[in-house]
Each structure stands twice: as C-alpha cells, then as structure tokens.
N, C-alpha and C positions, 0 to 999 in steps of 0.2 A: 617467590612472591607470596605476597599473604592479604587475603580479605575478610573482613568481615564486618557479618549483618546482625542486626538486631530483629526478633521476631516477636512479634506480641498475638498469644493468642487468647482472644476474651470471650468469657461464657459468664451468659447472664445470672444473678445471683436470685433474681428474683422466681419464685412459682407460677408462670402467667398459661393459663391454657392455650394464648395464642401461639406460643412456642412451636412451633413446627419440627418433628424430627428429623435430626442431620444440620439444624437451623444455625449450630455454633460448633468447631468456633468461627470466627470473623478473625480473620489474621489481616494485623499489617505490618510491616519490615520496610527498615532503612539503616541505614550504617550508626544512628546516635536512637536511643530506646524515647528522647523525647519528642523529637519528630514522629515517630509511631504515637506516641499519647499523646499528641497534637491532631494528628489524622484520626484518631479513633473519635476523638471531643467531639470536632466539626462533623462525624459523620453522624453524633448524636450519642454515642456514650458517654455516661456519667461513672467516672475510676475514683475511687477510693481507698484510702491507704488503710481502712479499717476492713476486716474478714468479714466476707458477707455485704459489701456496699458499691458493686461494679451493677451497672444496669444496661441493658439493652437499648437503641431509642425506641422501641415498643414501650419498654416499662418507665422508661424515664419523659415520656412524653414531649419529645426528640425528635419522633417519625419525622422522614420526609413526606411532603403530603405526595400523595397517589396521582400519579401522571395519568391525563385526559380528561381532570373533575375540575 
C-alpha cells in the first residue's frame, strides 16, 4: 500500500516585530497541495508565486479578530 500527503510549510516573508519566536512555520497537509493553499488563504495567508511575497494574517491584515473583545 502506498500514501501520500502534501505538506505546506509557510514563513512569513515579511520583517514584522510582532513575530514571535518559534511563531512559524504554520503547516498545513492534505493528500492534493491545493487543498492545503486553500486552508492556508481562509486561515489569512496571502501566497505568491513571486520570491519574497507570502504574508502571515499579522502582516497581511487577515488576523482573525481576538476572542472576548
């Protein structure tokens, strides 16, 4: 038998001091790589097929808003 996954692991391209260390990467995995850059979109990343143009939703202004406000 034989499986296989697709892994996406994304790090922000941008310089943002909120950055937290340890903060990336953000992985996500499924058997097709566009189901994973579908998951990443909705969770607020902006992917680029130019070097230098993947964003975090910190830097791309994405964030989900902060539970209890």
């Amino acid at each position: 038998m034989q499986a296989g996954c697709y892994t996406l692991d994304l790090y922000c391209d941008a310089e943002n001091p909120d950055h937290q260390y340890g903060e990336f990467p953000h992985q996500f995995f499924h058997e097709r790589g566009s189901v994973c850059r579908s998951r990443a979109r909705r969770a607020g990343w902006i992917l680029s097929r130019r070097p230098g143009g993947d964003l975090c939703p910190k830097c791309s202004g994405k964030r989900p808003p902060k539970q209890g406000t």
